[in-house]
C-alpha positions as YAML, in Angstrom:
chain: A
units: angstrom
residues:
- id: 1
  name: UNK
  ca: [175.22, 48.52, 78.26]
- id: 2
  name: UNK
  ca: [173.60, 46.23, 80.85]
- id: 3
  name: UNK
  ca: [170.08, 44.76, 78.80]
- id: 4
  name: UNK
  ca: [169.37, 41.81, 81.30]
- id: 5
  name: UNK
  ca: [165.74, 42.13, 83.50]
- id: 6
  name: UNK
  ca: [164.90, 39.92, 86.25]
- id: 7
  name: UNK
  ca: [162.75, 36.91, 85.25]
- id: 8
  name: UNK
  ca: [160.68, 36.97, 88.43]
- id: 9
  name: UNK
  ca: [159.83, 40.71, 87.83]
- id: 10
  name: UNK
  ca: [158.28, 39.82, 83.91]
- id: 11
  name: UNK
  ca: [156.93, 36.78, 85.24]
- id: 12
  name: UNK
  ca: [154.80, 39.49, 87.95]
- id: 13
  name: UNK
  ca: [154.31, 41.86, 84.83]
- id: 14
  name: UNK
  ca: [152.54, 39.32, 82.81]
- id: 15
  name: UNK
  ca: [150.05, 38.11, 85.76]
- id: 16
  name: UNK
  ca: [149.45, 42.27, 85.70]
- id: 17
  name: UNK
  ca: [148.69, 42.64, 81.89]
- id: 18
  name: UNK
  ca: [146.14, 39.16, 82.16]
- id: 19
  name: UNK
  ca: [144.06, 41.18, 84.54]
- id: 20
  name: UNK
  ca: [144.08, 44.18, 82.85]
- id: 21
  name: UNK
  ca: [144.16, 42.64, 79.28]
- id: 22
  name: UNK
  ca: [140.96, 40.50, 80.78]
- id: 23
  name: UNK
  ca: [139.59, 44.38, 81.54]
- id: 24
  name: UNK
  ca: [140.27, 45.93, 78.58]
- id: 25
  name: UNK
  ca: [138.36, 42.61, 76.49]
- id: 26
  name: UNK
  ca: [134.97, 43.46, 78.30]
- id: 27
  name: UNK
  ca: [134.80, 46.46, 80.22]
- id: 28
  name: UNK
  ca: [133.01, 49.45, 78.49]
- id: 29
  name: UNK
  ca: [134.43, 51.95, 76.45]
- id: 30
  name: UNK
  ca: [137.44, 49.52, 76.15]
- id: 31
  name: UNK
  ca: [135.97, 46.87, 74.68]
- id: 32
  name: UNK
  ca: [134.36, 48.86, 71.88]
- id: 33
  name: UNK
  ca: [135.00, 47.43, 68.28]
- id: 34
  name: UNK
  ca: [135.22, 50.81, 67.05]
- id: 35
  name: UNK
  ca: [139.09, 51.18, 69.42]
- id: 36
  name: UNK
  ca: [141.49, 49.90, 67.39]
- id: 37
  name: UNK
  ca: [143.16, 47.06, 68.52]
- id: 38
  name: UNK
  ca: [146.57, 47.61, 68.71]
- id: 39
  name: UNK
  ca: [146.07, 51.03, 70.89]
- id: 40
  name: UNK
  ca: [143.77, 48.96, 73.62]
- id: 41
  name: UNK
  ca: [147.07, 46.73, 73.25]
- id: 42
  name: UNK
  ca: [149.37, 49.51, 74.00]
- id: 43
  name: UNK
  ca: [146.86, 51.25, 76.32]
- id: 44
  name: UNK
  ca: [147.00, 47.95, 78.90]
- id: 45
  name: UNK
  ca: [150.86, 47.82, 78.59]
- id: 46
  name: UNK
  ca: [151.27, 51.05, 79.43]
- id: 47
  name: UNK
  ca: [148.78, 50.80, 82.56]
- id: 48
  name: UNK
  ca: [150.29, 47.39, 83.62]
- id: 49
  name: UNK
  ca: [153.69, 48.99, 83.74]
- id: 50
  name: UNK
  ca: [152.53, 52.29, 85.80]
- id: 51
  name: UNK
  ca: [150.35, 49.74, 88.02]
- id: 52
  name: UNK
  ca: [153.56, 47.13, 88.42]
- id: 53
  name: UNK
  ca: [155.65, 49.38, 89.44]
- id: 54
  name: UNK
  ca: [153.82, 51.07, 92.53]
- id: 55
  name: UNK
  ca: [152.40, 48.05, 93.61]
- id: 56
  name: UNK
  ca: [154.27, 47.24, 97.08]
- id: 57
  name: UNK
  ca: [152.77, 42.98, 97.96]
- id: 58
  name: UNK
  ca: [154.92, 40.62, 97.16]
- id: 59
  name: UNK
  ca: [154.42, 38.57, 94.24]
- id: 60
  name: UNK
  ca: [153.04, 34.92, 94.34]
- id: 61
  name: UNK
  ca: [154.77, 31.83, 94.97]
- id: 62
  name: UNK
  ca: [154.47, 28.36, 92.41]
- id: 63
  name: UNK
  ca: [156.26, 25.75, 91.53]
- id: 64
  name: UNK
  ca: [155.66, 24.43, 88.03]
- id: 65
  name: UNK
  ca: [154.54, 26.07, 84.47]
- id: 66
  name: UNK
  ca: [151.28, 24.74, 85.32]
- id: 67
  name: UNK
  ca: [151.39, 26.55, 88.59]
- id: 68
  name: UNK
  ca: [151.52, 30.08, 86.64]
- id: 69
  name: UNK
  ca: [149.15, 28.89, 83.95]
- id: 70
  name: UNK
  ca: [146.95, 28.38, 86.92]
- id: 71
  name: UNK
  ca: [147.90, 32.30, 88.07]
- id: 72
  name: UNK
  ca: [147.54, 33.58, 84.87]
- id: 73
  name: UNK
  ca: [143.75, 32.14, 83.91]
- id: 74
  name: UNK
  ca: [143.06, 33.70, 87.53]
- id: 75
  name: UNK
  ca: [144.47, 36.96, 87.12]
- id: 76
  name: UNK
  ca: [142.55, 36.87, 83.79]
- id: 77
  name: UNK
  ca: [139.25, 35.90, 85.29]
- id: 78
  name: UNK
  ca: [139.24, 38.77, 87.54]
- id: 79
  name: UNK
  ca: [139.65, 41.33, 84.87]
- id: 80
  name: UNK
  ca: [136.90, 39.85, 83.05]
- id: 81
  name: UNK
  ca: [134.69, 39.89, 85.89]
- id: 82
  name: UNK
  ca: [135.39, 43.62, 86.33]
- id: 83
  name: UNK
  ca: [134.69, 44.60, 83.04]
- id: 84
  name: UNK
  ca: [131.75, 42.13, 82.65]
- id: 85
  name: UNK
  ca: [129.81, 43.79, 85.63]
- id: 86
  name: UNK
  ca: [130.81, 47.07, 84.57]
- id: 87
  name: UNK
  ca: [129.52, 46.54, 81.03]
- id: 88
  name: UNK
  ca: [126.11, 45.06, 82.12]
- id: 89
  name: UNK
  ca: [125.73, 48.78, 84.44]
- id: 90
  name: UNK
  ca: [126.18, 50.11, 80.79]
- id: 91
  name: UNK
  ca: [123.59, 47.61, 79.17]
- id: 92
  name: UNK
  ca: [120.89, 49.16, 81.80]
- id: 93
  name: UNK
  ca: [120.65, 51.65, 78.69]
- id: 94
  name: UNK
  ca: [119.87, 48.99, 75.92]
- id: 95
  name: UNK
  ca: [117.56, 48.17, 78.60]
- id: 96
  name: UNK
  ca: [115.52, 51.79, 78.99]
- id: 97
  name: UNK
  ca: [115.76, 52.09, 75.51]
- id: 98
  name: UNK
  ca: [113.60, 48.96, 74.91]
- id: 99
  name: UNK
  ca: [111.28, 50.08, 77.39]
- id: 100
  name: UNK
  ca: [110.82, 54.00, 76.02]
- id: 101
  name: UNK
  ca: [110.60, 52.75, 72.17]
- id: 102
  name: UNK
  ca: [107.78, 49.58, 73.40]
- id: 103
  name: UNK
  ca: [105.79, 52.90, 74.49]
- id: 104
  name: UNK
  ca: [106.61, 55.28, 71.50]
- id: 105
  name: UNK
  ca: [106.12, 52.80, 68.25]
- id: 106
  name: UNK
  ca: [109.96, 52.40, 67.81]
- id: 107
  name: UNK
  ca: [110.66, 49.32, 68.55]
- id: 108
  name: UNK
  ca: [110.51, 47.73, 65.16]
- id: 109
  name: UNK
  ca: [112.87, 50.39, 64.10]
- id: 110
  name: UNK
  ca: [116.08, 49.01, 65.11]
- id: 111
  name: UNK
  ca: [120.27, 49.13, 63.51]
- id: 112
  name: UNK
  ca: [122.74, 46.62, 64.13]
- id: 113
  name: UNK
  ca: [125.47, 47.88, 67.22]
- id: 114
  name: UNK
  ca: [129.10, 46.71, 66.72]
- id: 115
  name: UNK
  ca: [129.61, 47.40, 70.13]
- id: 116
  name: UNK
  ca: [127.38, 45.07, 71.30]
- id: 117
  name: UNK
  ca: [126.80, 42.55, 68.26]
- id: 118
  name: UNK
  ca: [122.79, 42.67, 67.83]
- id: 119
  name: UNK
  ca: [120.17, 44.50, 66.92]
- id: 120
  name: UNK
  ca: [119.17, 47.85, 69.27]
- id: 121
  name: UNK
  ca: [116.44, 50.05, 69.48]
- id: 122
  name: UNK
  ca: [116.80, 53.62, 68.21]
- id: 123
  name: UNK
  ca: [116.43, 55.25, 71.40]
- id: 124
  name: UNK
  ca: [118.63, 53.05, 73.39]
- id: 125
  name: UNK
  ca: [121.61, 53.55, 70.62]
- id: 126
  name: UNK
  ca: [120.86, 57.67, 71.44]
- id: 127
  name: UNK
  ca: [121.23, 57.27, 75.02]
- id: 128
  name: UNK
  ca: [124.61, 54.59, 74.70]
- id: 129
  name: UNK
  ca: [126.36, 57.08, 72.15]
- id: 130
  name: UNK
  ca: [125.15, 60.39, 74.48]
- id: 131
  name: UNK
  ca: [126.44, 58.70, 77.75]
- id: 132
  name: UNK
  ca: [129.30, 57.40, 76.14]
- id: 133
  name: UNK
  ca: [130.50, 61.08, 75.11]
- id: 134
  name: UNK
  ca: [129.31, 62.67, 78.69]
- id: 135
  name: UNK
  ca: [131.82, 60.02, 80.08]
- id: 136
  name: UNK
  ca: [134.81, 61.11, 78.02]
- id: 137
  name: UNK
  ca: [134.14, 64.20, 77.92]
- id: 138
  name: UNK
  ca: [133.95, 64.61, 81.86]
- id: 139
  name: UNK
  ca: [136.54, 61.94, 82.36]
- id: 140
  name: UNK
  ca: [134.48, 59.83, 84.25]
- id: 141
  name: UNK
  ca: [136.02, 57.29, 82.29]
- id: 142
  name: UNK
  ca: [138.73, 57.91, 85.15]
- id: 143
  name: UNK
  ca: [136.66, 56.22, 87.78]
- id: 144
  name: UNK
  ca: [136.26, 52.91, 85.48]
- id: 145
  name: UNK
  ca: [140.04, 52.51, 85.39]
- id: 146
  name: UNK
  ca: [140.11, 53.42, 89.26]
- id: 147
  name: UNK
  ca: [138.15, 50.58, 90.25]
- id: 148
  name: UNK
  ca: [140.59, 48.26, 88.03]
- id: 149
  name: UNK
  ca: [143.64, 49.49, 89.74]
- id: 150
  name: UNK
  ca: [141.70, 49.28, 93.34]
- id: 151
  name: UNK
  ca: [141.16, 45.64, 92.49]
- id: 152
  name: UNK
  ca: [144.70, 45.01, 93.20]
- id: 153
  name: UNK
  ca: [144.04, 46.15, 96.57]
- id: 154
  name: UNK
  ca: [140.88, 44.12, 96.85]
- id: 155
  name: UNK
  ca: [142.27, 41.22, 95.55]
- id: 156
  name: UNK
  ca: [146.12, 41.00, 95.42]
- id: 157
  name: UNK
  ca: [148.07, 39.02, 92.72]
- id: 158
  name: UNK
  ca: [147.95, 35.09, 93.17]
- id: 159
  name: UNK
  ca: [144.77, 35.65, 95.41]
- id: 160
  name: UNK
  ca: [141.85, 34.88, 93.30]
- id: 161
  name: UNK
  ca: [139.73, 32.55, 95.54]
- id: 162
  name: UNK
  ca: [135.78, 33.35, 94.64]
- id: 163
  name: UNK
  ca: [133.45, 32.62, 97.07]
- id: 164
  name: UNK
  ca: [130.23, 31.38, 95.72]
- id: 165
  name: UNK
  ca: [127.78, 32.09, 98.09]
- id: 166
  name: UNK
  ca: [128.64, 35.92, 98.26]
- id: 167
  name: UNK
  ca: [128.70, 36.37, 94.24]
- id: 168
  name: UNK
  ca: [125.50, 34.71, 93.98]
- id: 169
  name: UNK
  ca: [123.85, 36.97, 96.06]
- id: 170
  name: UNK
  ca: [126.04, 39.92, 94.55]
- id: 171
  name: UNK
  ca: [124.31, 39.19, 91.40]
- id: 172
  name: UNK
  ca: [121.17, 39.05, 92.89]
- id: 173
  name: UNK
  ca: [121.12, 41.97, 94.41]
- id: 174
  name: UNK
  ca: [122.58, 43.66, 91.33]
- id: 175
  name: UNK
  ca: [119.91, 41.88, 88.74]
- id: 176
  name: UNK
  ca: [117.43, 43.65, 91.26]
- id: 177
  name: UNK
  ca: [118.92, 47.25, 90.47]
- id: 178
  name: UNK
  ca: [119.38, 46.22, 86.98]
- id: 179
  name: UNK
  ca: [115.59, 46.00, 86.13]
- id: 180
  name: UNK
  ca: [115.11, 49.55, 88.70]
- id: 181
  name: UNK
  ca: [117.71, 51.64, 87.25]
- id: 182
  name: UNK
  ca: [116.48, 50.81, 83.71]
- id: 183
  name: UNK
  ca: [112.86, 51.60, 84.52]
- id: 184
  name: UNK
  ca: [113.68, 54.74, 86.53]
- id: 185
  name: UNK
  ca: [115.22, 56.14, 83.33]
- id: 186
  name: UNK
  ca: [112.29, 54.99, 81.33]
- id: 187
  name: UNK
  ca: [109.69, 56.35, 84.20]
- id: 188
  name: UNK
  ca: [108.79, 60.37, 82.23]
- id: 189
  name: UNK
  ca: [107.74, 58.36, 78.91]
- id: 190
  name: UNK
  ca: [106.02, 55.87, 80.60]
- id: 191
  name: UNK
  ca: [104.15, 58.01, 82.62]
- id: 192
  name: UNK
  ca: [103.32, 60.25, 79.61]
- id: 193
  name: UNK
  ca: [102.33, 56.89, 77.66]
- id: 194
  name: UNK
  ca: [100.01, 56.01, 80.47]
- id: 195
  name: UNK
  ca: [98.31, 59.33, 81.10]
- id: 196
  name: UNK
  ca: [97.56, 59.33, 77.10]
- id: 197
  name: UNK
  ca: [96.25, 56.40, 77.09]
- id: 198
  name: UNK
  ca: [94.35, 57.30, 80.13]
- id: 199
  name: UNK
  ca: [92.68, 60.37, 77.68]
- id: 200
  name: UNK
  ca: [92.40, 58.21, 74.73]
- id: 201
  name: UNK
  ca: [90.21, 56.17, 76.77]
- id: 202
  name: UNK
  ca: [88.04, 59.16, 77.59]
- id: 203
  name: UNK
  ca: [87.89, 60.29, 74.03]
- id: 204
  name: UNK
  ca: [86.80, 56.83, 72.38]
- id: 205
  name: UNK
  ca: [83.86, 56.57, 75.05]
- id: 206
  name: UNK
  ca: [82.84, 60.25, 74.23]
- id: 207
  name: UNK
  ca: [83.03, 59.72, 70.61]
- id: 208
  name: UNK
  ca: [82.77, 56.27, 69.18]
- id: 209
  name: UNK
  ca: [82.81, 57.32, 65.73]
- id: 210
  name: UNK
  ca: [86.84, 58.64, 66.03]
- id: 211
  name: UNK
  ca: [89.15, 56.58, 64.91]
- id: 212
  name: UNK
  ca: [91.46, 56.22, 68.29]
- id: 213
  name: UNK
  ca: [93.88, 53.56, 66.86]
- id: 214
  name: UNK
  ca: [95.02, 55.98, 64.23]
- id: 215
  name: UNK
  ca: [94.37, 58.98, 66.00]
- id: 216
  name: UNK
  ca: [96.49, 57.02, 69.16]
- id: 217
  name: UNK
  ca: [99.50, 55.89, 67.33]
- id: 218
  name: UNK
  ca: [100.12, 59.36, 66.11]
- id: 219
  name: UNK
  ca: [99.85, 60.88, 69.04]
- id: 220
  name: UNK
  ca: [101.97, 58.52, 70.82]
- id: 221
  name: UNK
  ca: [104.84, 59.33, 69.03]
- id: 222
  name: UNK
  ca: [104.69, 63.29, 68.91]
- id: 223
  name: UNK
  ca: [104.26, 62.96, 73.31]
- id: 224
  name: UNK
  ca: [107.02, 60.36, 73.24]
- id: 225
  name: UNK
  ca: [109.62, 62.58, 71.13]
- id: 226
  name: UNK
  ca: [108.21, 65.72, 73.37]
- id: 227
  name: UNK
  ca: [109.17, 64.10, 76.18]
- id: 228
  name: UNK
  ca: [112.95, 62.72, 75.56]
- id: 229
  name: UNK
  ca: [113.71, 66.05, 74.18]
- id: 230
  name: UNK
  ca: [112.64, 67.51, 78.00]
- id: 231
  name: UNK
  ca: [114.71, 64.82, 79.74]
- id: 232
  name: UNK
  ca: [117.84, 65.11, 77.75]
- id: 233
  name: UNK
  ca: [118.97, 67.53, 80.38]
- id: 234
  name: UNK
  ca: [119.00, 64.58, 82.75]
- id: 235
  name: UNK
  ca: [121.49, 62.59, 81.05]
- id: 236
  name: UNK
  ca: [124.74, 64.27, 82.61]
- id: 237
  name: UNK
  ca: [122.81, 63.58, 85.98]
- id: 238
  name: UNK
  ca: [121.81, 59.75, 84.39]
- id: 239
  name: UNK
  ca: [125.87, 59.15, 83.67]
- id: 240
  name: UNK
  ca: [127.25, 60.37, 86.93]
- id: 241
  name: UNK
  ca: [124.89, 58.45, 88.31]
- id: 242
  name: UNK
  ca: [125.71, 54.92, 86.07]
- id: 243
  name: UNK
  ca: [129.75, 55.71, 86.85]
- id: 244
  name: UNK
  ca: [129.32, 55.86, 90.40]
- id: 245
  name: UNK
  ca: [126.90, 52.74, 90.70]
- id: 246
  name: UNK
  ca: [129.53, 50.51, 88.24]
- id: 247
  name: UNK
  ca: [132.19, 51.63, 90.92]
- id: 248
  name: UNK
  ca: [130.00, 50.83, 94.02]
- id: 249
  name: UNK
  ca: [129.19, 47.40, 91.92]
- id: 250
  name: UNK
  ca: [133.07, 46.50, 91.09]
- id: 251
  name: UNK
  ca: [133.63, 46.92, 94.71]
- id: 252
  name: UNK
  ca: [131.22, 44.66, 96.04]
- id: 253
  name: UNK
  ca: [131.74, 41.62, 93.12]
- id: 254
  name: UNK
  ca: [135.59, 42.17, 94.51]
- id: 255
  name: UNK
  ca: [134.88, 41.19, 97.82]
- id: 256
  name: UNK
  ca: [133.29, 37.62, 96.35]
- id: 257
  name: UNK
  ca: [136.47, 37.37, 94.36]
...
């Protein structure tokens, strides 16, 4: 029984698993305290192998061990790229969260998230858990691990070669969409919160003797719970929507890369 492997060939598996180990250590879903370690472990073994062995470009060339160190903290910091920009897509949540529970009264209401190590708002920890399960439920979790194996395409092994002037405007563009796709999501209770304010207004000029801040509080948070319960039928539309603009922004960090 013949137990020998080629060198080479592990040498090309491990530059594989840094990527996708880098991946797995910040990408969403993945990186979630609540997955237990060793099955993220054995999840990226089992996807370096599948992606190792279909991959067709030749494998790249060094000399010395610091050569491949060099390879490996590369291959690393593309994976972590990936799964950084695809977790900050994610944080837009956290982000409309905020805004909605700033509106309602909630925001001094807030629980500690393991998944992202600080304090969140009520509302936002809804939405993460609620898009989270639409995701795996619906398998777009599928499309996360498509753009990892795409990167390979995008930016073979040994290749990693950022360009600085194309990330930074990358991440420019993408802070931009950050602060819009947030708000968008946070647009019905902010518009509710605006037009009751709006008719609060009207009420404390046509009777000064009403108490409107206690009167206002109040009815700020029965319009703002009215209103997420209508929109909750908009969160399947909200997570196809979050999946397919983490792909479209994986794509365009990998051409900086």
């Amino acid at each position: 029984m013949d137990l020998s492997f080629d060198i080479l060939k592990f040498e090309g598996f491990l530059l594989v698993l840094a990527r996708i180990a880098g991946f797995f250590s910040a990408a969403p879903l993945f990186s979630n305290r609540a997955v237990n370690r060793k099955l993220r472990v054995l999840i990226a073994c089992c996807m370096a192998i599948v992606i190792y062995t279909s991959m067709e470009t030749p494998l790249p060339e060094y000399d010395t061990v610091l050569g491949y160190a060099i390879l490996v903290v590369g291959e690393l910091l593309v994976g972590l790229s990936i799964g950084f920009i695809s977790n900050l897509v994610m944080l837009t949540l956290a982000m409309a969260g905020e805004f909605i529970d700033r509106e309602i009264g909630f925001t001094m209401a807030q629980s500690f998230d393991s998944s992202l190590n600080a304090n969140v708002t009520i509302t936002a920890q809804i939405y993460d858990r609620m898009v989270t399960l639409i995701i795996l439920i619906t398998n777009l979790h599928h499309f996360i691990i498509k753009a990892m194996m795409d990167s390979f395409e995008w930016v073979p092994l040994g290749r990693f070669s950022p360009k600085p002037s194309t990330l930074l405007d990358k991440i420019i563009d993408f802070m931009a969409q950050y602060f819009s796709i947030g708000f968008r999501i946070a647009m019905p209770v902010f518009l509710a919160a605006i037009m009751l304010n709006i008719v609060l207004g009207i009420l404390a000029k046509s009777s000064p003797q009403m108490n409107m801040f206690s009167v206002g509080m109040q009815l700020k948070v029965f319009s703002g719970l009215f209103v997420l319960s209508l929109i909750v039928m908009f969160i399947p539309n909200i997570t196809n929507y979050l999946v397919e603009h983490m792909y479209e922004m994986v794509d365009s960090i990998l051409e900086g890369l």
